[in-house]
C-alpha positions in Angstrom: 21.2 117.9 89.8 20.3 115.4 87.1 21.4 112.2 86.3 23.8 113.0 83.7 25.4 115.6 85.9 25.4 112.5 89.1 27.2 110.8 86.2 30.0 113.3 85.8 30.7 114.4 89.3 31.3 110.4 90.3 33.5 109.7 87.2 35.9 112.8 89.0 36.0 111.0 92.1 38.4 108.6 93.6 36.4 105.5 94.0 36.9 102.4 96.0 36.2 99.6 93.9 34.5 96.1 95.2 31.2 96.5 93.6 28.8 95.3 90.7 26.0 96.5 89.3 23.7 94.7 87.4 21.4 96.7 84.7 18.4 94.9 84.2 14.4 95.2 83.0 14.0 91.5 83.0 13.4 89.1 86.0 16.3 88.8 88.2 16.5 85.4 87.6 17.2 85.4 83.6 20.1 82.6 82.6 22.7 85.3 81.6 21.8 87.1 84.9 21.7 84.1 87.1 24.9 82.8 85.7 26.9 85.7 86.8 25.0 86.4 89.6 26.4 83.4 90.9 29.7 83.6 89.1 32.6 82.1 91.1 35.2 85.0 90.6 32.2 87.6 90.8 31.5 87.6 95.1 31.7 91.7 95.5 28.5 93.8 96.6 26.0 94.0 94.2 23.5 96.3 93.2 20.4 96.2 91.3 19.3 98.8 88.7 16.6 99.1 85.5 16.9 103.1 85.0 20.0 105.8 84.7 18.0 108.6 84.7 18.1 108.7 88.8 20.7 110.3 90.6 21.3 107.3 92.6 21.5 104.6 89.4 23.8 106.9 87.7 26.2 106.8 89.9 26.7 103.9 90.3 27.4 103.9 86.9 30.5 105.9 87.5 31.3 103.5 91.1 30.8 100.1 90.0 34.0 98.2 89.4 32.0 95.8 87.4 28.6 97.1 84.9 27.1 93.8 83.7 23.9 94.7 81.8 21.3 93.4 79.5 19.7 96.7 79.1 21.1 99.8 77.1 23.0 102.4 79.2 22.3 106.6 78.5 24.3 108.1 76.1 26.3 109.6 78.3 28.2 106.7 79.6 31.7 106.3 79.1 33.8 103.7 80.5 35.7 104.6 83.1 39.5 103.4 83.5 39.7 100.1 85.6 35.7 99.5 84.8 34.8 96.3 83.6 31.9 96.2 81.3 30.1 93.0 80.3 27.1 93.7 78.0 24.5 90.6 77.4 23.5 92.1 73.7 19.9 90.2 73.5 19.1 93.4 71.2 16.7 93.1 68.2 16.2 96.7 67.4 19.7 98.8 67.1 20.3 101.9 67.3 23.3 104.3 67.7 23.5 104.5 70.9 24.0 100.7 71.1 26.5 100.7 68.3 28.3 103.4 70.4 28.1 100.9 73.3 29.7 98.2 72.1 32.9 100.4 70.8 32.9 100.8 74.6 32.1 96.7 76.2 35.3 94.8 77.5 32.9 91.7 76.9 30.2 91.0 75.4 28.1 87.6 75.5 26.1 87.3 72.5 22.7 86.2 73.6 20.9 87.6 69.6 22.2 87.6 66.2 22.5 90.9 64.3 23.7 91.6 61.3 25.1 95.2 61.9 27.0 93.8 65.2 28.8 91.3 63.0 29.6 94.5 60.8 31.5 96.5 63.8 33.3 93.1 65.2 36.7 93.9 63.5 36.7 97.2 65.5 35.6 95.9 68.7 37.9 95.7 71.7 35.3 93.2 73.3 35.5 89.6 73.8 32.4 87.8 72.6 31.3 85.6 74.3 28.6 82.5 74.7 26.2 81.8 77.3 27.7 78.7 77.9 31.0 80.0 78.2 30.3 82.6 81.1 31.1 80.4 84.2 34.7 79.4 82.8 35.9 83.5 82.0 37.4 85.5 84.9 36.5 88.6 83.2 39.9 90.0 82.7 41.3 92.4 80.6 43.0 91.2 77.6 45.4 93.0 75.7 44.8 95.0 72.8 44.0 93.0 69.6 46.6 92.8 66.9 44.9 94.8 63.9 45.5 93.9 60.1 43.9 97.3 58.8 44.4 101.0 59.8 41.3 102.8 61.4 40.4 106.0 59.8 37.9 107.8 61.8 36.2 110.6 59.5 34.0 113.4 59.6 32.1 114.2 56.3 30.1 117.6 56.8 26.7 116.4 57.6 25.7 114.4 54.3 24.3 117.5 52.8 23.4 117.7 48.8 27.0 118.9 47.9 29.8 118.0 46.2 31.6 117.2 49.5 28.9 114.5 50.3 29.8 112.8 46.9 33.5 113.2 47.2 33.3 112.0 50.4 31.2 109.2 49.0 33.5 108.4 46.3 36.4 107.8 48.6 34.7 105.0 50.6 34.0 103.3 47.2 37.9 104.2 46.0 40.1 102.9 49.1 41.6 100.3 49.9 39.5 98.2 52.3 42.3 95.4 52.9 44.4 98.2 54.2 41.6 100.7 55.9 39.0 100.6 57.9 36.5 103.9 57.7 34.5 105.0 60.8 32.1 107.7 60.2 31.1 110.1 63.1 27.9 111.9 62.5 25.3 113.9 64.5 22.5 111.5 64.9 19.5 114.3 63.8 19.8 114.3 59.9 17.2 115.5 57.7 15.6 113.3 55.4 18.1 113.9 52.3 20.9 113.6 54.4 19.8 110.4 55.9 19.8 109.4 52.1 23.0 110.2 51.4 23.9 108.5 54.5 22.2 105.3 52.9 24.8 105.5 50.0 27.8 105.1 52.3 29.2 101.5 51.5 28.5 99.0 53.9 32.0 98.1 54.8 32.2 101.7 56.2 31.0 101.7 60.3 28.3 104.6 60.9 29.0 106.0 64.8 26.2 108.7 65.3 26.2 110.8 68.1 23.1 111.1 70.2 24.2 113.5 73.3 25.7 116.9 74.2 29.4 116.9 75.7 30.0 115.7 79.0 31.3 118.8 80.2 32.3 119.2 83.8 30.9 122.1 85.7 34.4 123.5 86.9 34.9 123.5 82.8 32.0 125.1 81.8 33.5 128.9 81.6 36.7 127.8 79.7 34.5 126.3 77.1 31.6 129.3 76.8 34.5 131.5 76.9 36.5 129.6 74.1 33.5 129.2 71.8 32.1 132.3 72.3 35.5 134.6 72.0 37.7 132.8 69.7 39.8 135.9 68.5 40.6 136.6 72.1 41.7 133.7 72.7 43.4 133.7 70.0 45.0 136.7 70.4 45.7 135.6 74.1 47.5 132.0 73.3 48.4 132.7 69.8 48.1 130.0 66.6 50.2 127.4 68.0 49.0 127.7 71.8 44.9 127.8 70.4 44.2 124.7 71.8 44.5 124.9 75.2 45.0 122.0 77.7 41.7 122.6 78.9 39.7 122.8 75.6 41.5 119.8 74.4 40.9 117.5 77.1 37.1 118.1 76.6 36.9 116.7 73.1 39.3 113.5 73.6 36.8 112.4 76.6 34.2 113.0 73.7 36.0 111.0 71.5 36.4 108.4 73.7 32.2 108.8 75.2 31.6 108.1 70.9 34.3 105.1 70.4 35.5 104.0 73.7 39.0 102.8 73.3 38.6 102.5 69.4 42.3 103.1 67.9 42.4 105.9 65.6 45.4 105.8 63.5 44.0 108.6 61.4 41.8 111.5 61.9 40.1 113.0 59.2 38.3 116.3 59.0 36.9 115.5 55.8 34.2 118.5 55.6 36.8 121.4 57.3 33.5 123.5 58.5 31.9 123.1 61.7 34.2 123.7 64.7 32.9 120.7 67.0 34.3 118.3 64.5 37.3 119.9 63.7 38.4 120.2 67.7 37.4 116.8 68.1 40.1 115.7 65.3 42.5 118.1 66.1 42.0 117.1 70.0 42.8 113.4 69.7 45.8 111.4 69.7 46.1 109.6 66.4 49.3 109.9 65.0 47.7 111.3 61.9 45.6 114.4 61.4 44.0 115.3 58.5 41.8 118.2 57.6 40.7 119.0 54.0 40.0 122.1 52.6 37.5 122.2 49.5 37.7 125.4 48.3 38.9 129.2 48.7 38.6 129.3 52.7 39.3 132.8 52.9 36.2 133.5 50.3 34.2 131.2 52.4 35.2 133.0 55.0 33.5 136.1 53.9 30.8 135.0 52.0 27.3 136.3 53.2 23.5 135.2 53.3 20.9 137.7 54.2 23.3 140.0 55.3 25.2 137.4 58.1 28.7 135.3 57.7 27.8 131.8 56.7 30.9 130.3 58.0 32.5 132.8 60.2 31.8 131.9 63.3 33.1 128.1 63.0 35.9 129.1 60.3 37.4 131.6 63.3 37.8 128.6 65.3 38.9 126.0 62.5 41.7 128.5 60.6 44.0 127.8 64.4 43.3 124.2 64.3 45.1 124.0 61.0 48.1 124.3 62.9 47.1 120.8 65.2 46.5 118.7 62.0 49.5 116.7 60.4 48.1 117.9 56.6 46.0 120.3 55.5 44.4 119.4 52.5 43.4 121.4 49.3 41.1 119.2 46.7 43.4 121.0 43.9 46.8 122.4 43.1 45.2 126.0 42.2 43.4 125.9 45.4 46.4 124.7 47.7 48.4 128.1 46.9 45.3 130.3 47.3 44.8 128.9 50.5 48.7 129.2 51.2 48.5 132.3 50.5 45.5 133.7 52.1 46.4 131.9 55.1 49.9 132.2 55.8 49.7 134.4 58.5 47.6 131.5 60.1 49.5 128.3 59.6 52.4 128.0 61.2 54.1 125.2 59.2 53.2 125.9 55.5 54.9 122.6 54.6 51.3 120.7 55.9 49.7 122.3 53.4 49.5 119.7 50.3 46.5 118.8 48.0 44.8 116.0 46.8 42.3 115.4 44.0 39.1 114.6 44.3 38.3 111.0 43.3 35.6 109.7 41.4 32.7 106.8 41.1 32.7 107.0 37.6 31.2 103.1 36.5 28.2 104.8 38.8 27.9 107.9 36.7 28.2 105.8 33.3 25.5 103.4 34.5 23.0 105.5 36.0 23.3 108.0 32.9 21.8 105.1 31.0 19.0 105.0 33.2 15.3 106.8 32.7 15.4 110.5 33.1 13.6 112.0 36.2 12.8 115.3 34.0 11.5 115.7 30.4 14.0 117.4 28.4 12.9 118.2 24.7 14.8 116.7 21.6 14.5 119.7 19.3 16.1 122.2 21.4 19.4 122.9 22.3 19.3 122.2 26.1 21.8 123.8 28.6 22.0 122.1 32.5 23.4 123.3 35.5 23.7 121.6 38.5 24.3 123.0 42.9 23.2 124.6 45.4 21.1 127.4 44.8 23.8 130.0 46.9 25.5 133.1 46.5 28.7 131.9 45.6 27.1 129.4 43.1 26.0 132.9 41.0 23.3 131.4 39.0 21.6 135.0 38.8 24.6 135.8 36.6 23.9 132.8 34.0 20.4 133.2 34.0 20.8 136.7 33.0 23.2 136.0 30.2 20.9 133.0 29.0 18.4 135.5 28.7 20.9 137.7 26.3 21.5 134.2 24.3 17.5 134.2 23.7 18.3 137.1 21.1 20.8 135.1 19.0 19.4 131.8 20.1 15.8 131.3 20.9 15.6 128.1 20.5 17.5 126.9 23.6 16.4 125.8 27.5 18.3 126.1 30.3 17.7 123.6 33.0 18.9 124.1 36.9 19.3 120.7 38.8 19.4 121.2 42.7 17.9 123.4 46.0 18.8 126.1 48.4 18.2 129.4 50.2 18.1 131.6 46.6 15.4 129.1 44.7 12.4 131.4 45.6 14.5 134.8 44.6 16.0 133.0 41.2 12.4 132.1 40.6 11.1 135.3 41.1 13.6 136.6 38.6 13.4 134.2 35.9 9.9 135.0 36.3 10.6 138.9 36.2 12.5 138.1 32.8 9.6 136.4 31.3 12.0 133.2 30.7 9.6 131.0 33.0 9.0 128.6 29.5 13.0 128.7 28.8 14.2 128.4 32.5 13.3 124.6 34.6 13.9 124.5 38.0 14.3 120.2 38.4 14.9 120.4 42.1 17.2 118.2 43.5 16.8 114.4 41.6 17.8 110.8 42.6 19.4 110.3 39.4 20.8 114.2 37.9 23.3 111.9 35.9 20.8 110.7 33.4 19.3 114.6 33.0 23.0 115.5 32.6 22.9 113.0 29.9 19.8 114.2 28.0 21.0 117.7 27.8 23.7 119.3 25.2 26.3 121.2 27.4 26.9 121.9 31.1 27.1 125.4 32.7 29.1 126.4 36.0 28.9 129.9 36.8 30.3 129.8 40.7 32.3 132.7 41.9 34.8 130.4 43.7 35.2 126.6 43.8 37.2 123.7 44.7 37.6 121.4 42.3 33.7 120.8 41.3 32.7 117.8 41.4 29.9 117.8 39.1 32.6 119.2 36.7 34.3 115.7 36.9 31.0 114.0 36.4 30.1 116.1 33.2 34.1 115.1 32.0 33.1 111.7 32.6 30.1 111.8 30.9 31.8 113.8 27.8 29.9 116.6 28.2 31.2 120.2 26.5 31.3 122.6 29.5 31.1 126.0 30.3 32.7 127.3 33.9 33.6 130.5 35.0 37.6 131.0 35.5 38.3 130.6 38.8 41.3 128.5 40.0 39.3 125.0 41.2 37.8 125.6 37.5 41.5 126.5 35.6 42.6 124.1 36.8 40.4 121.2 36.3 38.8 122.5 32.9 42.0 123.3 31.3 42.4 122.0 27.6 38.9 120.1 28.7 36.3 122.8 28.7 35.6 126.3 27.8 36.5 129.1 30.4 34.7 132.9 30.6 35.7 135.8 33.2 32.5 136.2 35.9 30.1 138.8 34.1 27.0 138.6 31.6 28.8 139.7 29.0 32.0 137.0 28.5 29.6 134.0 30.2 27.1 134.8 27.2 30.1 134.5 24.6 30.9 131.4 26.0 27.4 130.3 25.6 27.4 131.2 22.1 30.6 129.3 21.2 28.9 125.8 22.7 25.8 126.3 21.0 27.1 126.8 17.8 29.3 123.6 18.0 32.4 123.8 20.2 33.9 120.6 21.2 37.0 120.1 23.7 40.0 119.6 22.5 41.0 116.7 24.0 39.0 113.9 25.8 39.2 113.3 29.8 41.4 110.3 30.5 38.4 109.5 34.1 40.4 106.2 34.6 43.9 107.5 34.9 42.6 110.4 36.8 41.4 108.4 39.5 44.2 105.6 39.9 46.2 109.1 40.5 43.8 111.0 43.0 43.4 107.0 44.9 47.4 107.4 44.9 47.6 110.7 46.2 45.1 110.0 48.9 47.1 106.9 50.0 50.4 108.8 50.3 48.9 112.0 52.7 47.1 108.5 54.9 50.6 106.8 55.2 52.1 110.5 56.1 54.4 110.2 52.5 
């Protein structure tokens, strides 16, 4: 047995309260020790303690009636009903873990200044406190804390280079921060552009990262294996509106609560709609909201294949039954709402939850870094194409490159440049190079600043086999740049009267080509400012339940 698992086996237990620990590296007789050491109201048992990764300290983690500490406790704590927890914060350095701490303290006397505690305080359930205050406070309880805003507690699919990340971004910047507070919940090991994008997240918006597996019981462990591991027979076994068993369910509120404590959450929000653990953990909690997006053609994603294996199979066969646990279930476009309603109607239950909502937009961001210096070199006396995502199969950039190479015989002056990364950029490099178009194709990689690129160039390409509603295809309309998509519905629907449309082959993508470069302009010009009061409107209406 280890100390996490001393942990869990005493939080089961019926415990007879009368004791307190104290969590301490520093000497025993410290001010903020001493003073509740000797604390009038404070005469149970006490024990003494500088490491949970005993058997012994843990526990009394899970036994003590009162955890008064001046250290920081394993990520596997949680605060038990009836526990009283008083953390001295004397921190300089802070870190997640800590952050998740304080969601969790019932009091907390503030010993050092920090600047990101001050930044959680409207969400804390704590009672800060002075030094000089300790001897006066009986270290009670108090009840809950009226709250002027709403707490919206979101997922956002991992910060990746997508257009969810900047969608996601977009509606921090967009909502109403006198009405909502946003508290992110994220897996703590990011890679190093996804800690960037995490960087771009306004400040007002609390970061909660996660730094631990599950605290899963051992009598539990089977369920779960079982569950994760055979979701169709369990499926098949409980059927769509029985999926999420009593069992399962109780398993992620208790992770809930080990990330925020007793944080309200009036609203949950799936915003990504693609890993399973973050999906049961907002299906499994209590808000009185549930919201789960969907940002493109689920059933394609559903089947769409990299080296010969499901991308998202495996988590989308346990997300498509939790659609019928969320209050809405959210397509990013009208188009893409009755796809989805139709491909997945023998799924959801309720077809009345499913509702879309349009992606909004940072657009005084994209005007004001389009201005700025270009990252890449991109030639005035050429006719300069530019694409920008990931470098995937449902992304198709084989299929432009080919007909860009068919536009060489009309139009050899031209350049076609690919902003961003991904599993395909060594195999779209070999062939590029295999078409001798290594002078005419540029691979840019993914940049800081693609908006001032964009910019630079003459027309934007998108040649995806399915989409959402593109975000980089709102950026190029707010940048007044004539585009070239392939007709799918997250396209149609965005491009239409805006932007050219061509059917998914060589042969109509290269036509379209050929109308741009010898001077198409759109019809009509893209209203960005409208757009977005509506999408900010829409967004409010699903978060009040309208």
């Amino acid at each position: 047995m280890n100390a996490k698992e001393a942990y869990l086996q005493y939080i089961q237990k019926d415990i007879e309260w009368y004791t307190i620990l104290f969590a301490t590296k520093v000497n025993r007789d410290g001010a903020a020790i001493q003073s509740f050491n000797s604390h009038p109201y404070l005469k149970m048992k006490k024990v003494w303690a500088d490491n949970f990764y005993t058997i012994e300290t843990a526990a009394w983690l899970a036994k003590a009636e009162y955890i008064i500490s001046e250290i920081e406790l394993p990520p596997f704590y949680m605060k038990r009903k009836n526990q009283i927890y008083i953390q001295i914060f004397n921190f300089k350095e802070w870190n997640n873990n800590i952050a998740r701490l304080m969601l969790h303290a019932d009091f907390i006397v503030k010993q050092q200044e920090h600047e990101k505690l001050e930044n959680i305080r409207g969400i804390l359930n704590a009672t800060i406190l002075l030094l000089e205050n300790i001897a006066s406070t009986k270290f009670k309880k108090d009840p809950p804390k009226k709250r002027s805003k709403k707490n919206i507690v979101m997922y956002c699919g991992g910060f990746k280079n997508n257009g969810i990340t900047s969608s996601a971004i977009n509606l921090m910047k967009n909502i109403n921060k006198q009405k909502y507070q946003i508290i992110v919940v994220e897996d703590e090991n990011l890679g190093f552009d996804e800690t960037k994008n995490l960087e771009k997240v306004p400040d007002d918006v609390i970061k909660i990262q996660t730094s631990e597996s599950l605290n899963l019981f051992l009598e539990e462990e089977e369920a779960f294996f079982q569950f994760h591991d055979y979701p169709l027979e369990h499926l098949m076994k409980h059927g769509p509106t029985h999926f999420l068993t009593p069992g399962i369910k109780r398993i992620y509120q208790r992770e809930l609560k080990r990330l925020l404590g007793d944080t309200k959450v009036d609203v949950a929000l799936d915003f990504d709609g693609y890993f399973k653990h973050w999906t049961l953990l907002m299906a499994s909690s209590n808000a009185p909201n549930k919201i789960i997006f969907q940002h493109n053609e689920m059933m394609q994603e559903y089947s769409k294949k990299l080296n010969n294996a499901y991308k998202h199979r495996a988590d989308l066969n346990i997300v498509f039954p939790l659609y019928n646990y969320f209050d809405r279930v959210v397509s990013v476009a009208k188009p893409i709402e009755m796809v989805n309603k139709r491909d997945l109607q023998h799924i959801v239950y309720d077809e009345s939850k499913m509702t879309y909502v349009h992606n909004s937009i940072d657009y005084p961001y994209i005007l004001q870094s389009s201005k700025l210096e270009d990252e890449a070199v991109i030639p005035v006396d050429t006719f300069n194409f530019v694409t920008m995502g990931r470098l995937s199969p449902e992304k198709n950039q084989q299929m432009m490159i080919a007909a860009f190479q068919k536009l060489q015989e009309e139009f050899p002056d031209t350049n076609l440049f690919i902003i961003g990364s991904g599993e395909l950029e060594d195999t779209l490099k070999t062939y590029v190079t295999e078409l001798s178009l290594d002078d005419k194709v540029h691979f840019l990689g993914q940049l800081d600043n693609p908006f001032a690129t964009i910019a630079a160039c003459d027309a934007f390409l998108l040649s995806s086999i399915h989409e959402g509603q593109p975000m980089v295809l709102l950026e190029c309309l707010v940048l007044n740049k004539p585009i070239l998509a392939t007709d799918t519905p997250g396209c149609a629907g965005l491009l239409k009267g805006y932007g050219l449309l061509a059917r998914n082959d060589v042969e109509n993508f290269v036509m379209g080509m050929k109308e741009i470069r010898t001077g198409y302009k759109p019809p009509k010009a893209f209203d960005y400012k409208a757009y977005n009061q509506e999408a900010i409107r829409m967004l409010e209406e699903i978060l009040e339940m309208k």
